[in-house]
N, C-alpha and C positions, 0 to 999 in steps of 0.2 A: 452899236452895241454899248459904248461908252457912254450913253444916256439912262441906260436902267441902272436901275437903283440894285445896290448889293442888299441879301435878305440873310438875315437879318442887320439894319442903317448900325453899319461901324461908331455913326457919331449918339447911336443910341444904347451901347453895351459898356456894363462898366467892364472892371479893367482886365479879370481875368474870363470873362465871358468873350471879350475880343482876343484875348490872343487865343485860348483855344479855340477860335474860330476864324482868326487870320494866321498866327502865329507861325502854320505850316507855309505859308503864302513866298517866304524865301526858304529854302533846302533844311532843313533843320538846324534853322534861325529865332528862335522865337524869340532872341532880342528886339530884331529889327520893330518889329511888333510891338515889343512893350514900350519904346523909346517914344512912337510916334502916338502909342495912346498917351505916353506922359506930355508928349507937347498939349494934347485938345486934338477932341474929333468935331468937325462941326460938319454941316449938311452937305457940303463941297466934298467930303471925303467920303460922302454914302455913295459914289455912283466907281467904275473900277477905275476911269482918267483920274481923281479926286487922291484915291486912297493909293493908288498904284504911284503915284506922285509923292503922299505924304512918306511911305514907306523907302523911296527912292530918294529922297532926302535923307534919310537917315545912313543908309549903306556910303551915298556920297561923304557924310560927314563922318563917318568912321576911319579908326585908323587904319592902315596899309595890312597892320595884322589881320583887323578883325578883316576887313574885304579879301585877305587873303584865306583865312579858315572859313569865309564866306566860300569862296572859291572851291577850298578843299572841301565843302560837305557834301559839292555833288559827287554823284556815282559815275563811274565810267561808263559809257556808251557800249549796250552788248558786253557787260564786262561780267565779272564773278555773282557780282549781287542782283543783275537781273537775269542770269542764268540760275543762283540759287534760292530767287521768289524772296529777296530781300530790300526791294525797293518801296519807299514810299508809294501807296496809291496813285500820287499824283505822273510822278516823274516815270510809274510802269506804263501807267496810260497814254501818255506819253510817248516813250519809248515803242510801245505796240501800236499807238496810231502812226509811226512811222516806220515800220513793218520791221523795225529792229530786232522784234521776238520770232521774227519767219528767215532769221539769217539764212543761210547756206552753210556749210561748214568750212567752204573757206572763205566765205564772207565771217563768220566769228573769226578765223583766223586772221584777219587783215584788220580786224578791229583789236584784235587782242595787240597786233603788231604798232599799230597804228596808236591805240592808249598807252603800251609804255616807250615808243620815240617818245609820243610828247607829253609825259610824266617824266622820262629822264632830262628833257630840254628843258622845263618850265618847273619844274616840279610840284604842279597840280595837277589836276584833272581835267581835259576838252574839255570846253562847256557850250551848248550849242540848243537852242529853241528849237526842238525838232519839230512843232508842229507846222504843219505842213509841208514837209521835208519828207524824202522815203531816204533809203538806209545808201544809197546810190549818192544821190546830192549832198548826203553828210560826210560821207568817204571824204569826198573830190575836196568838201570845206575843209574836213582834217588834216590834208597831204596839202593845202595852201597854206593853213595856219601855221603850218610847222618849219613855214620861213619866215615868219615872224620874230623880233625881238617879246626878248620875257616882257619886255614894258606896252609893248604894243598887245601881246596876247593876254594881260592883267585887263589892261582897259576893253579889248574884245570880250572876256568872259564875264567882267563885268557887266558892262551893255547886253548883254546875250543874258545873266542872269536875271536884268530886270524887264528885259522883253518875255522872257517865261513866267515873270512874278503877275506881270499885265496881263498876262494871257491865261495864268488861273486866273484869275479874280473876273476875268470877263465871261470865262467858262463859270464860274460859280455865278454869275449875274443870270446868265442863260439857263444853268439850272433850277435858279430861283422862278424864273417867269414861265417854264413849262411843269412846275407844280401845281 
């Protein structure tokens, strides 16, 4: 997958045509985005390995703040905003490809319990690349993660945020080639 080219080539948009059309690519982030169009987009950055890279560069070199209100802008898992249809497209889709919109009621319950433990330990939000994950194997990752230190759970959602940033951008790559 990391060989098809992103549609429309990142190294061919100027600068506000890329972020409105990367800009969603981290959780509503649209710095990330603008940072790495100001470094230079060249033809390395058209395919999602390329741009999913330039973009992970940039989150690496920001400060502990900005990675942490990186952290904070996701949504809880099965939490208020994707019970009350307030999720980004991406991150709903998401969400319902790992059947988290077919809870149980006391599966919502275990999730609810389960996002503020570890909002009161961490004081962010899970963060967790549910695709290909059902709502079963994200529990079990939540009740692990929450014997973590806060420094170890920073660098997990980290990584976890930019394996979800990789994995739109391959999803949009895939979308561009069955057009």
């Amino acid at each position: 997958m990391s060989a098809a080219l992103l549609s429309p080539r990142p190294s061919q948009l100027d600068r506000d045509a890329f972020i409105a059309r990367y800009g969603d690519i981290y959780e509503h982030s649209p710095w990330i985005a603008a940072q790495a169009w100001e470094l230079g987009l060249e033809a390395a950055q058209d395919t999602p390995a390329g741009l999913a890279e330039r973009l992970r560069e940039q989150v690496d070199a920001a400060s502990a703040n900005a990675q942490l209100a990186l952290i904070r802008a996701h949504p809880d898992l099965a939490g208020k905003a994707a019970i009350g249809g307030k999720l980004t497209d991406d991150s709903r889709s998401e969400q319902a490809g790992a059947g988290l919109d077919q809870c149980t009621p006391a599966e919502f319950a275990r999730f609810e319990q389960l996002n503020r433990a570890y909002r009161d330990r961490f004081d962010f939000p899970f963060v967790i690349a549910v695709r290909g994950l059902d709502r079963h194997a994200i529990l079990a990752a939540f009740e692990t993660r929450l014997n973590h230190t806060r420094k170890q759970e920073r660098r997990t959602a980290i990584a976890q945020i930019h394996r979800i940033a990789r994995l739109r951008l391959e999803q949009r790559a895939a979308e561009s080639l069955n057009r």
